[in-house]
C-alpha positions, -999 to +999 in steps of 0.1 A: +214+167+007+196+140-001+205+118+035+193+149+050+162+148+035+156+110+039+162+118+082+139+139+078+111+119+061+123+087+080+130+103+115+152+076+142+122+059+166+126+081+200+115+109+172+078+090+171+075+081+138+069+042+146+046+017+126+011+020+141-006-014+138-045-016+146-078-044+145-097-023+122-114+001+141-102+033+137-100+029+094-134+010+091-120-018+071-123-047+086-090-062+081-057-061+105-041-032+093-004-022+097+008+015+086+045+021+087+053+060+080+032+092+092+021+106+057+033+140+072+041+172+049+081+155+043+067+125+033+043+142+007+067+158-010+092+128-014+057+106-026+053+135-052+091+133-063+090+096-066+052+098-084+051+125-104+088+136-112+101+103-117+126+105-090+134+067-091+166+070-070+142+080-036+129+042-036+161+017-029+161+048+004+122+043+008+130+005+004+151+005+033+137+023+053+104+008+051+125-031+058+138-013+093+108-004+102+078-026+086+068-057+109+076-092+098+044-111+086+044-145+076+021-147+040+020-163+008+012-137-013+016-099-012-005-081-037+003-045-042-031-023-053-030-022-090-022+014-103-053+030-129-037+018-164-034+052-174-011+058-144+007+030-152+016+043-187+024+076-174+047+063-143+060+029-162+058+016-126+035+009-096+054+025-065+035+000-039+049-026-060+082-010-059+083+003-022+073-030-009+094-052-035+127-058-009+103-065+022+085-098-002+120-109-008+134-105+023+101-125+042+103-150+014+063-135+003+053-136-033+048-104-047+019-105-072+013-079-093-006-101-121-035-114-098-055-084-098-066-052-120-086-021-123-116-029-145-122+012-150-101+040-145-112+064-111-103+102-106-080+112-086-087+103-053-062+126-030-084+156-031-121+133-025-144+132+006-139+100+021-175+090+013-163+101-025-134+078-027-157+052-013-178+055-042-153+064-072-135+032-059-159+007-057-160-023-078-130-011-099-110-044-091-113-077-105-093-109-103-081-123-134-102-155-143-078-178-149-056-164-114-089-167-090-079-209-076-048-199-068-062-172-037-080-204-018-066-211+015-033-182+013-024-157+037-028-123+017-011-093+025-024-063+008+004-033+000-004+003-012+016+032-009-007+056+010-038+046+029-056+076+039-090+068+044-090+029+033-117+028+011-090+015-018-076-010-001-112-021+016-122-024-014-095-047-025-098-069+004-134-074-001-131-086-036-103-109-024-117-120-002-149-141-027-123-161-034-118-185-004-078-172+015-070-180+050-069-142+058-062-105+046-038-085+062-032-049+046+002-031+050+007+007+042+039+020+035+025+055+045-006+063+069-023+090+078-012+114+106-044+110+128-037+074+134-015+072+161-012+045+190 
């Protein structure tokens, strides 16, 4: 049951559900940006298991899936977006971090999860107005002090689990990006379904 589900959510590529990679253009964030998996109906509802449900044994599937599939970037570091710590608490894990942990280790990438945090808690941002979530998520990250030297000249690759609008992940980047890397590259493990090539 569960394989069957998983075929579903992670259809074989002549079914069109390839990695779409773009500039910037049609997200407004200003940074390459790769998305990996349409963030379809299927996919919600195996996000939601994973999220909320605890459904833990979806990820090594999701993990897989997302290595067949996600390009190969060369970087030093790969930040996943920092989960509100309230989130956190409730989850007792980040699933960027988690859905993205095989690909760091497979492309020799160091995944950092201790590099950057939510100074304040947000809403929740799934049922937000674009121009909302660009507000409620502004300025919520910060670099730890003692971590900021150690972003000067790398190649950053920012993860998060869904990038709908971008404004989260924008909003990463542009904090990052004070601090002197080479470049910012984001990857989604999910996209939206209106972004296709």
């Amino acid at each position: 049951m569960l394989k069957q589900i998983l075929q579903i959510l992670f259809p074989a590529p002549e079914h069109g559900n390839l990695t779409v990679c773009l500039e910037s253009a049609q997200l407004k964030i200003r940074y390459p940006y790769c998305g990996v998996f349409e963030y379809d109906d299927n996919a919600k509802k195996i996000v939601a298991a994973v999220k909320y449900h605890k459904n833990r044994e979806l990820i090594p599937f999701i993990q897989q899936e997302f290595l067949k599939h996600a390009p190969a970037k060369k970087a030093d570091l790969l930040i996943p977006v920092p989960l509100n710590p309230l989130r956190y608490q409730e989850r007792g894990f980040n699933q960027a971090e988690e859905f993205v942990r095989t690909y760091a280790a497979l492309h020799g990438i160091a995944l950092r999860s201790d590099i950057v945090y939510r100074g304040r808690n947000t809403t929740k941002l799934a049922a937000l107005s674009p121009d909302a979530r660009q507000k409620e998520t502004a300025d919520i990250f910060q670099v730890w002090e003692n971590k900021q030297k150690e972003l000067a000249g790398k190649r950053i690759i920012i993860a998060d689990d869904i990038i709908t609008t971008g404004s989260t992940v924008k909003n990463l980047a542009d904090v990052l990006a004070k601090y002197a890397p080479e470049s910012i590259e984001i990857l989604g493990v999910f996209r939206p379904t209106t972004i296709r090539l």
